[in-house]
PADOVO-482113 format. One line per field, with one value per residue (C-alpha): residue number from 1; residue in one letter; x, y, z. Coordinates in pm, whole numbers. Example, Ala and Ser with C-alpha at 12.3 -4.5 7.8 and 13.67 -1.06 7.14 Angstrom:
2
resi = c(1,2)
resn = c(a,s)
u = c(1230,1367)
v = c(-450,-106)
w = c(780,714)
//
This chain:
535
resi = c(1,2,3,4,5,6,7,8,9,10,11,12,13,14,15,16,17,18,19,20,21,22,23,24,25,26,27,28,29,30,31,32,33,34,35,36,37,38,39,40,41,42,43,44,45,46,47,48,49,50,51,52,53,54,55,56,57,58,59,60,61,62,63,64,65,66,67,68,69,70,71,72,73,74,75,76,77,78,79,80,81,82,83,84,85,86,87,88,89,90,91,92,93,94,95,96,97,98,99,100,101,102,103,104,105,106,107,108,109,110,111,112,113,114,115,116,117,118,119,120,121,122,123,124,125,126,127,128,129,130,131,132,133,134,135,136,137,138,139,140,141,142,143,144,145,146,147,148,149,150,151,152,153,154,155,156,157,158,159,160,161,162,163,164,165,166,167,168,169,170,171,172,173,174,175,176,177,178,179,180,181,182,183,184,185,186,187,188,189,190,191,192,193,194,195,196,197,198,199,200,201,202,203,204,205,206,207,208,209,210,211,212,213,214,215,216,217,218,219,220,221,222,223,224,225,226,227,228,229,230,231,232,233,234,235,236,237,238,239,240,241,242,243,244,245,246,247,248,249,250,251,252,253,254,255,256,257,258,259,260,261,262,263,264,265,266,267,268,269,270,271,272,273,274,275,276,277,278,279,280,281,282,283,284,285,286,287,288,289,290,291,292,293,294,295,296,297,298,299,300,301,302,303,304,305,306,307,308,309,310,311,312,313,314,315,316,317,318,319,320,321,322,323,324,325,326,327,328,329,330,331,332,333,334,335,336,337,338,339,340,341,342,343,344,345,346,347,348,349,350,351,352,353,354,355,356,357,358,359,360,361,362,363,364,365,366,367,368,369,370,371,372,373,374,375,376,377,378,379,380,381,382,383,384,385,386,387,388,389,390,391,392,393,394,395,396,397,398,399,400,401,402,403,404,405,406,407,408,409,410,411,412,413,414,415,416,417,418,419,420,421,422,423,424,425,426,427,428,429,430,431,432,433,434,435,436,437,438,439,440,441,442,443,444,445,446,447,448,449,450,451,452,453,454,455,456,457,458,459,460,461,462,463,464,465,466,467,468,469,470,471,472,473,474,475,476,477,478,479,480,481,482,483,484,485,486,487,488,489,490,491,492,493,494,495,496,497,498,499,500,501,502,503,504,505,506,507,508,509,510,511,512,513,514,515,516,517,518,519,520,521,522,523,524,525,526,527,528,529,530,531,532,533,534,535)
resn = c(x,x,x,x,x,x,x,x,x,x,x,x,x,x,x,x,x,x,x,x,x,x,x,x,x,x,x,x,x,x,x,x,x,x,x,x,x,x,x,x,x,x,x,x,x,x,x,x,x,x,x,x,x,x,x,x,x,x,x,x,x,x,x,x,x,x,x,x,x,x,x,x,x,x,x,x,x,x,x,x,x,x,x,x,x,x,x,x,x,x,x,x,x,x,x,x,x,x,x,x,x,x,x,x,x,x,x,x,x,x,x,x,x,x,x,x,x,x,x,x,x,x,x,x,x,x,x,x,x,x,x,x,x,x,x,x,x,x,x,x,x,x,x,x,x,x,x,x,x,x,x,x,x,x,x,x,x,x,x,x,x,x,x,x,x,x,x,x,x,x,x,x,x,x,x,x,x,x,x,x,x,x,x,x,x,x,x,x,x,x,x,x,x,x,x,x,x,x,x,x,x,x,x,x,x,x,x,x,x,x,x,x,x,x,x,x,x,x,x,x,x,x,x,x,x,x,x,x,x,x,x,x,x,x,x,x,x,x,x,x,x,x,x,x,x,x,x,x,x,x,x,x,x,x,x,x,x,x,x,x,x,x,x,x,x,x,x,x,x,x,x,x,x,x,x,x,x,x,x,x,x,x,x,x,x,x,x,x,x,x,x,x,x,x,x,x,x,x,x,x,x,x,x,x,x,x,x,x,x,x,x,x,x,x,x,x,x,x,x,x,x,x,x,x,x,x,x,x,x,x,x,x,x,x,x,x,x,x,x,x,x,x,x,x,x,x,x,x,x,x,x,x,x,x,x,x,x,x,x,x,x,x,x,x,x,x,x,x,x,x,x,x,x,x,x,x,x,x,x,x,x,x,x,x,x,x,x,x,x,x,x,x,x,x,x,x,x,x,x,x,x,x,x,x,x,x,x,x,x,x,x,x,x,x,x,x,x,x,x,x,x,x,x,x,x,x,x,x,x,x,x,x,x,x,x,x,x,x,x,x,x,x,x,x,x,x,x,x,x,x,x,x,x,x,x,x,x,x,x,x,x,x,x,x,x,x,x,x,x,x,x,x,x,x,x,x,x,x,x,x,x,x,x,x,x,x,x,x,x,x,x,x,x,x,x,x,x,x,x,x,x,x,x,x,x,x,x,x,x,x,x,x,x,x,x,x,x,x,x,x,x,x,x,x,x,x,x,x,x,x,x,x,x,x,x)
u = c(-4210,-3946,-3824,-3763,-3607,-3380,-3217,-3159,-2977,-2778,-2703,-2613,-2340,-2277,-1888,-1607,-1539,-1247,-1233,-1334,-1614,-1714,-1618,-1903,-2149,-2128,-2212,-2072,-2268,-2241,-1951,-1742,-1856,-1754,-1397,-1336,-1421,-1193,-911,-902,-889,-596,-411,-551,-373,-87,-59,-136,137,422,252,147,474,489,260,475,830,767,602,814,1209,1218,1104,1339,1592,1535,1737,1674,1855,1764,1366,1480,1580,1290,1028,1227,1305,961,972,1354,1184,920,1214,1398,1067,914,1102,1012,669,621,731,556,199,345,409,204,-104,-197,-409,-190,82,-164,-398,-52,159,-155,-106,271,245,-11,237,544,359,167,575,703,521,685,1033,1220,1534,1570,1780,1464,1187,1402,1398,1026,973,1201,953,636,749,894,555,346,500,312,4,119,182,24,-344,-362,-281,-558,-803,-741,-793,-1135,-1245,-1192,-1054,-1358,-1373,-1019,-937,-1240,-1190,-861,-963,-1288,-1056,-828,-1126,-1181,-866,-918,-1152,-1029,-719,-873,-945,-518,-522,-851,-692,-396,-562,-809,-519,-189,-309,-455,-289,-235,39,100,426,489,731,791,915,1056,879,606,298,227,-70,156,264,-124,-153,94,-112,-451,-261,-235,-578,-652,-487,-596,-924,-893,-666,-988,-1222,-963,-1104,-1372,-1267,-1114,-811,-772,-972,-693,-488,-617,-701,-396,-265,-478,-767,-1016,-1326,-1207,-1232,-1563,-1712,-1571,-1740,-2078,-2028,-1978,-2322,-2554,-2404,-2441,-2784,-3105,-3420,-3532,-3176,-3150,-2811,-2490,-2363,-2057,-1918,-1603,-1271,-1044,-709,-502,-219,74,-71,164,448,262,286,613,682,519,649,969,872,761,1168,1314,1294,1606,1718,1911,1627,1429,1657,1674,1300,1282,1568,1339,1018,1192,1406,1125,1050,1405,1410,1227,933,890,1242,1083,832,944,1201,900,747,980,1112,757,713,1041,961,567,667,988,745,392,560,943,815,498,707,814,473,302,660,716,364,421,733,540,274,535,632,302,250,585,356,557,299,490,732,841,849,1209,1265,1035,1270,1537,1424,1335,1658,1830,1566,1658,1974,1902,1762,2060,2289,2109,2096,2411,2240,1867,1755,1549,1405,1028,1019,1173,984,665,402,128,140,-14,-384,-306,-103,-405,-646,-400,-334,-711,-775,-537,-705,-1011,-819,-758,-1065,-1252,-944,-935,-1398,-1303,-1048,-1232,-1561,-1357,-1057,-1264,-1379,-1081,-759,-466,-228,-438,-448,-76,0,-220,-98,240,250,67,216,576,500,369,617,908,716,669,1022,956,624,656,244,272,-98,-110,276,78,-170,126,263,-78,-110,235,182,-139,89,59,-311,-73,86,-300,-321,39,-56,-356,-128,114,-169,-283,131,222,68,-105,204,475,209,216,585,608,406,605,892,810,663,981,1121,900,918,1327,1198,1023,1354,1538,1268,1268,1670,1684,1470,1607,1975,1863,1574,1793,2068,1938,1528,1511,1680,1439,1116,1320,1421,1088,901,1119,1155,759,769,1008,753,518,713,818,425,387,644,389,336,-29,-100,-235,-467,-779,-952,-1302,-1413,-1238,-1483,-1762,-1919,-1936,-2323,-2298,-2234)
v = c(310,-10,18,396,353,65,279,562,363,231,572,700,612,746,607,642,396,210,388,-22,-5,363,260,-43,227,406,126,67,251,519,688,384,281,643,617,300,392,740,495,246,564,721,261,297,636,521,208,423,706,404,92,272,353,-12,129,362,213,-7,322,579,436,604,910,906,699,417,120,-192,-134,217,81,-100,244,429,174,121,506,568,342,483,803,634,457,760,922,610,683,1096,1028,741,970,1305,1083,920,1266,1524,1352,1098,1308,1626,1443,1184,1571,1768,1469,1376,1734,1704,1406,1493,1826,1623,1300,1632,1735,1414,1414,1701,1584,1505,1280,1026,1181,1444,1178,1005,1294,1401,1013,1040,1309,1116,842,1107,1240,934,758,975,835,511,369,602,548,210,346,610,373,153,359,453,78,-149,-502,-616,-433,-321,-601,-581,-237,-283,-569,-333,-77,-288,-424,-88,-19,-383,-219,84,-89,-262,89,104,-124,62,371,294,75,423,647,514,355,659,787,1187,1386,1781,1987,2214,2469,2662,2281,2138,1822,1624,1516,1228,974,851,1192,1257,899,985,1277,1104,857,1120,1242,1045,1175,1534,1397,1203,1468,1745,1393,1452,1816,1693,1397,1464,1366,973,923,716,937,1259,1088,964,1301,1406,1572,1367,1618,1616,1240,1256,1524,1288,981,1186,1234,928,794,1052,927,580,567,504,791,575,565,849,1085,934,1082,994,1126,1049,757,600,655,373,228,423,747,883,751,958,1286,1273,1259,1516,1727,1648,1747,2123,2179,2009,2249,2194,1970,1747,1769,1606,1362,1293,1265,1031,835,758,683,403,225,83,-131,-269,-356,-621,-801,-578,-672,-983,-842,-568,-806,-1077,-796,-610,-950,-1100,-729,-727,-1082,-937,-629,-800,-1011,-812,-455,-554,-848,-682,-351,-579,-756,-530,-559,-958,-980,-748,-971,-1268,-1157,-1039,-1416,-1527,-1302,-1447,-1810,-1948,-2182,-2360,-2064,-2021,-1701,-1648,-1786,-1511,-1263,-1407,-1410,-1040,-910,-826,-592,-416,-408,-219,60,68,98,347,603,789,936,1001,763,413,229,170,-187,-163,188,57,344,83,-199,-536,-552,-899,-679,-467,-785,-999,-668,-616,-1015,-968,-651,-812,-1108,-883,-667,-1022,-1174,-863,-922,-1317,-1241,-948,-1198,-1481,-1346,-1354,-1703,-1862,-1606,-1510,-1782,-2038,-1720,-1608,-1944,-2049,-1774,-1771,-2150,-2108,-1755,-1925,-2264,-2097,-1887,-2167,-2392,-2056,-2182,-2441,-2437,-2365,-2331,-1921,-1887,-2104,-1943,-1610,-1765,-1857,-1542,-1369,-1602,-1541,-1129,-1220,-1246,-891,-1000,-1012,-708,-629,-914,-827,-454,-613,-799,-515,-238,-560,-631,-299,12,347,542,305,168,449,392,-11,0,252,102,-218,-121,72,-225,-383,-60,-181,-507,-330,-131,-518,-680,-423,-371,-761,-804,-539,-679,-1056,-1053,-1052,-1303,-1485,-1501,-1804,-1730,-1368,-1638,-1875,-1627,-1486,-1843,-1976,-1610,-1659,-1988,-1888,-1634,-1890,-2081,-1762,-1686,-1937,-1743,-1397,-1365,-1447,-1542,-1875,-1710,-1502,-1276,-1317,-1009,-1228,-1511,-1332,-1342,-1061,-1129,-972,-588)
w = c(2872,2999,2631,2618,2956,2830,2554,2723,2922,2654,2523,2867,3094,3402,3432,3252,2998,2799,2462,2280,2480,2384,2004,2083,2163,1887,1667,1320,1044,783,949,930,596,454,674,514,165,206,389,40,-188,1,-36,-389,-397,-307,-541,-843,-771,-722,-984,-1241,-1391,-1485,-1765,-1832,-1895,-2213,-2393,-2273,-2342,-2678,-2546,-2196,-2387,-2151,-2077,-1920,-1583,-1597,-1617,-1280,-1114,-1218,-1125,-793,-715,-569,-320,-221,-125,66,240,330,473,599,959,961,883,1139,1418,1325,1308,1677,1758,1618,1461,1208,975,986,832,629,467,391,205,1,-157,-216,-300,-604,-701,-770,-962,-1188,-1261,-1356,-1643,-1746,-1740,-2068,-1945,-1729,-1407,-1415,-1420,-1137,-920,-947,-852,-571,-447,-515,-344,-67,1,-49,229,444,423,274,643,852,682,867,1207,1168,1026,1349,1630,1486,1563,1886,1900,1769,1471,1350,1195,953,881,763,515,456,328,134,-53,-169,-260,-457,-640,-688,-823,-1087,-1260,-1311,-1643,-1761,-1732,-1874,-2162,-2222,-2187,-2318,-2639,-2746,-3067,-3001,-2946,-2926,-2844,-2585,-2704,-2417,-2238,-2529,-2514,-2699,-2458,-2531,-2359,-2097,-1966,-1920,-1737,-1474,-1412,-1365,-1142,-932,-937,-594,-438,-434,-393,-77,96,-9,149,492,525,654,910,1274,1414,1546,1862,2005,1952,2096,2387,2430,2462,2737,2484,2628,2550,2183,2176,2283,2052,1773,1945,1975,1593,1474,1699,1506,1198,1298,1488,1378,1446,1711,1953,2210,2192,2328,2674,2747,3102,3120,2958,3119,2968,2810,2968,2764,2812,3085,2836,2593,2849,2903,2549,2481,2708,2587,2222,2375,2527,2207,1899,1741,1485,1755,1952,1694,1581,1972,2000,1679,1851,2172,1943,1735,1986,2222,1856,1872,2286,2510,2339,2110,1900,1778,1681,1492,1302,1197,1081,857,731,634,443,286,114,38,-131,-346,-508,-520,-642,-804,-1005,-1067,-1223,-1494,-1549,-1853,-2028,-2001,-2100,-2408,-2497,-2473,-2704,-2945,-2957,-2991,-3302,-3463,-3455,-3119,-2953,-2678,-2495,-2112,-2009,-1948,-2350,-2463,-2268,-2388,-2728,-2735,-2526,-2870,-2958,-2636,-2748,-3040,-2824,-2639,-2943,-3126,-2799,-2929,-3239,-3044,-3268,-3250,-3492,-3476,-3447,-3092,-2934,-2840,-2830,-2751,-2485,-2635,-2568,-2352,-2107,-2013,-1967,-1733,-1545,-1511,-1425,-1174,-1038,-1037,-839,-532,-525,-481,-279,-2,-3,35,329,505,542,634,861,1206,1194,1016,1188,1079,1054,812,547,615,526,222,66,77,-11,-307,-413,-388,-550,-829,-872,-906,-1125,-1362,-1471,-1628,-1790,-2172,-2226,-2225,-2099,-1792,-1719,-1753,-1503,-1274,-1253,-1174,-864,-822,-769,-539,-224,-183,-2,310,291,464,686,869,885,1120,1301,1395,1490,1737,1834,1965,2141,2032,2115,1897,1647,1325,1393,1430,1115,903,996,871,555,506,528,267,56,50,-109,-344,-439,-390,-660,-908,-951,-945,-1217,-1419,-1375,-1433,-1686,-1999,-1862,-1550,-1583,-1403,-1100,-1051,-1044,-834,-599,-516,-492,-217,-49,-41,78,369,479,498,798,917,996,1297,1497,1499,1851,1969,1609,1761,2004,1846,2032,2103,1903,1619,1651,1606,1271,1026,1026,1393,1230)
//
C-alpha cells in the first residue's frame, strides 16, 4: 500500500515543473534509445551524401573527364551549398520548427543526390552537388538541436555522443559499400541519357538511400519539446512528455500527470518573435527577421562564443572532410608504388611520383580519350580496408567518448585530441615507411571526434531560441573549412604535398590551445558527474 502510494506520487505532480525536471520523470528508455538511433542515421545521412564522393573521384575522371583541381571543386561543392543554406535553415528551425525543416530537406536532399548520378559532365555533376549539399544542410545542423531539447542537462550531452556512435557505426558501412559496389565489373547504356551506368553512378544513389529512410523514420516523431513550449504550446509539450513515459516505463509505474511547466527564461523573447514573424511576410521581412535571429550570436557574451566556436569547427572540418576527400586517392597512389617494388616511400613522394600520370589525363582530354593505365575503374583493395579501419576507429572512438565524457569533461578530450590529431599529422611528412604514414594519416582524420564534442558545448553555451542557429552557424563555418581543405589539397598535392599535411597539423594543434578559452568548459555540471551506470 506505502509503495503504491510512493509511485503514484512520483508519477503525479501537482505543480508546475521546469521542463529538465519533467524530462527526469520521464525516464530514459526505449523512446530515447529509438530517437538516438533515428538522430545517427539522419549524421550518417549526412556524411554519406557529402564523403562518399571521395569514392567516387578516382573512378569516375575518365568518365567526367576529371582533373585534379576540378576533383577539389567537386568534392568541396557540397559543402558550398550547405554553406549558403546553413544561415536559412538555422533560422526557419529557430523560427518555424526543427523537424519541419529537418522531414522536408531529408527528401530533397535524397532527389538531387538520385540526379547526380545521372549527369554526364562535370558543370552538371557540380550543380546536382550544389543541391545535395543545399538540402542536406537542413538537417545537417539542425539534427543536434532537436536531439537536445528531448534530454535535460543531465542527459544531452550523452545523447549527442549516443547518436554519434551510431552514426560511427553506421559510417563504417561507407567503404563496404563502396568496396561491394564500385569494384563491380558491369556496365549498361542508357540511350535515351546518353550515358553508360556504371557502379559508381549506382553508389551515389545508395548513398542516398538514408536518407529517405530516416525522413519516412520522422513521420512518426513530434516536434522538439523545447521548442513547442517555448512557443507557448504548452499542452503539446506535454502530450509528447506523456508519450515518451509509456514508452519508457515499466508495467509496474503508474501514468505520468503532469499539471502544469514553467516556461523558460527566453520565452517572452520567443513571443515577440513570433509575433513579429505573423506581420512580416515579405521577403524583407524575412531577411529582417533572419537579421534579428543571428545578431544576438555576434553581441554581448555571446560574440565569444560564437567566434570559439566557428573557429574550433573551421580547423575540425579542414582536416576531418578536405584531407579526408583525397584519402581513397593518395592511398590508391601509394599502392600503385608499392606494386612497382618501392619499399621505403613518404606519402607526398608517392604523389609526386604518380602526378605525371595525371598529367596524361589532362593531355589526352581534347580527343575524349585516356589511356587505360591512368582511368582507374577500380580503387586498390588497401583503400577500402584503411577507409574501413578508420570507420571502425570512430564507431569505437564516439562508444569510448560517450561512456567517458561525464566523468572526465570536455576540455581533457578537446585537448587529447587535437594534440595527437595535429602531431601526427606533421610528422606524416617525413616518415618514408608507407604503412605507419598510412597509420598517421588515419589518426590524423580522427579529429573529426570533436566536431561532436563542440556541438555539446554550444547546445549548453546558448539558449533554446538562438541555439539551432548558434549551431548552424558554426558548422557553416566548419562546412567553409571543408570547402578550405578540399581546394587546398587539390591545388597543392601535385606541387606542395608537404605544406597540405603541415598546414592541417599545426591548424589542429592551435585548436587545441584554443579549447581552454570555451566558456564554462572548466566547470561541469553536476548531471555531468554522474556516471553512465546511473541510466
Amino acid at each position: 500500500m506505502d509503495s503504491s502510494t510512493t509511485a503514484s506520487k512520483n508519477a503525479t505532480t501537482q505543480r508546475p515543473v521546469k521542463l529538465d525536471e519533467a524530462f527526469l520523470m520521464t525516464k530514459f528508455g526505449l523512446y530515447n534509445l529509438c530517437l538516438i538511433a533515428i538522430s545517427g542515421t539522419i549524421l550518417a545521412a549526412v556524411l554519406l551524401e557529402t564523403l562518399g564522393i571521395s569514392y567516387v573521384l578516382p573512378v569516375a575522371e575518365c568518365d567526367l573527364l576529371l582533373t585534379n583541381r576540378e576533383k577539389g571543386v567537386l568534392s568541396a561543392i557540397s559543402f558550398a551549398g550547405i554553406i549558403c543554406s546553413s544561415h536559412l535553415w538555422g533560422f526557419l528551425a529557430d523560427t518555424r520548427g526543427r523537424r519541419a525543416i529537418i522531414m522536408p530537406t531529408l527528401f530533397l536532399a535524397f532527389a538531387s543526390s538520385a540526379l547526380s548520378s545521372l549527369t554526364t559532365n562535370f558543370w552538371l555533376i557540380t550543380v546536382m552537388r550544389f543541391l545535395t549539399g543545399f538540402f542536406i544542410s537542413g538537417p545537417s545542423a539542425t539534427i543536434y538541436a532537436y536531439l537536445g531539447e528531448f534530454h535535460g542537462k543531465r542527459n544531452c550531452s550523452r545523447a549527442i555522443m549516443g547518436a554519434s556512435f551510431v552514426f560511427g557505426v553506421g559510417s563504417i558501412l561507407l567503404p563496404l559499400i563502396a568496396w561491394s559496389i564500385i569494384n563491380q565489373e558491369w556496365e549498361f547504356t542508357i540511350p535515351v541519357l546518353n550515358i553508360i551506368y556504371r557502379p559508381w553512378r549506382l553508389f551515389l544513389v545508395v548513398c542516398a538511400l538514408p536518407s529517405l529512410i530516416s525522413a519516412l523514420a520522422l513521420l512518426r516523431l513530434p516536434e522538439s519539446p523545447k521548442y513547442l513550449l517555448s512557443h507557448g504550446r504548452e499542452a503539446e509539450t506535454i502530450t509528447i512528455l506523456q508519450s515518451m513515459y509509456r514508452w519508457n516505463r515499466s508495467r509496474r509505474d503508474p501514468p505520468l500527470v503532469l499539471t502544469g511547466l514553467l516556461q523558460e527564461t527566453e520565452a517572452q523573447q520567443t513571443k515577440v518573435r513570433r509575433e513579429e514573424a505573423a506581420n512580416n511576410k515579405s521577403v524583407v521581412g524575412l531577411l529582417k527577421q533572419m537579421w534579428h535571429q543571428t545578431i544576438p550570436l555576434f553581441m554581448g557574451s555571446y560574440l565569444k562564443r560564437t567566434i570559439i566556436i566557428c573557429v574550433l569547427q573551421f580547423g575540425i572540418y579542414l582536416t576531418s572532410s578536405g584531407m579526408y576527400m583525397f584519402f581513397p586517392d593518395i592511398l590508391n597512389r601509394i599502392a600503385e608504388q608499392q606494386g612497382k617494388g618501392v619499399e621505403r616511400i613518404t606519402v607526398c613522394n608517392a604523389v609526386y611520383a604518380t602526378r605525371f600520370d595525371i598529367q596524361d589525363l589532362v593531355n589526352l582530354q581534347s580527343n575524349g580519350t585516356a589511356r587505360s593505365d591512368v582511368c582507374h575503374q577500380k580503387l586498390d583493395i588497401s583503400a577500402y580496408e584503411h577507409s574501413f579501419v578508420l570507420e571502425a576507429i570512430y564507431a569505437l572512438g564516439f562508444a569510448v567518448i560517450g561512456l567517458i565524457i561525464n566523468a572526465v569533461g570536455r576540455l581533457p578530450i578537446l585537448v587529447f585530441i587535437f594534440t595527437l590529431c595535429g602531431t601526427c599529422g606533421v610528422l606524416i611528412v617525413f616518415i618514408d615507411l608507407p604503412l605507419l604514414a598510412i597509420w598517421f594519416y588515419l589518426i590524423l582524420l580522427t579529429c573529426g571526434f570533436c566536431i561532436s564534442v563542440v556541438n555539446a558545448c554550444a547546445v549548453d553555451l546558448f539558449p533554446t531560441n538562438l541555439r539551432a542557429m548558434a549551431v548552424c552557424i558554426s558548422l557553416m563555418f566548419g562546412r567553409l573549412g571543408s570547402i578550405v581543405g578540399s581546394n587546398l589539397v587539390g591545388f597543392l598535392l601535385d606541387t606542395h604535398c608537404e605544406l597540405t599535411f603541415w598546414i592541417s597539423g599545426l591548424l589542429l594543434v592551435g585548436c587545441g590551445v584554443l579549447s581552454f578559452f570555451i566558456p564554462h568548459i572548466y566547470k561541469r555540471q553536476a548531471s555531468e558527474r554522474i556516471s553512465v551506470s546511473s541510466r
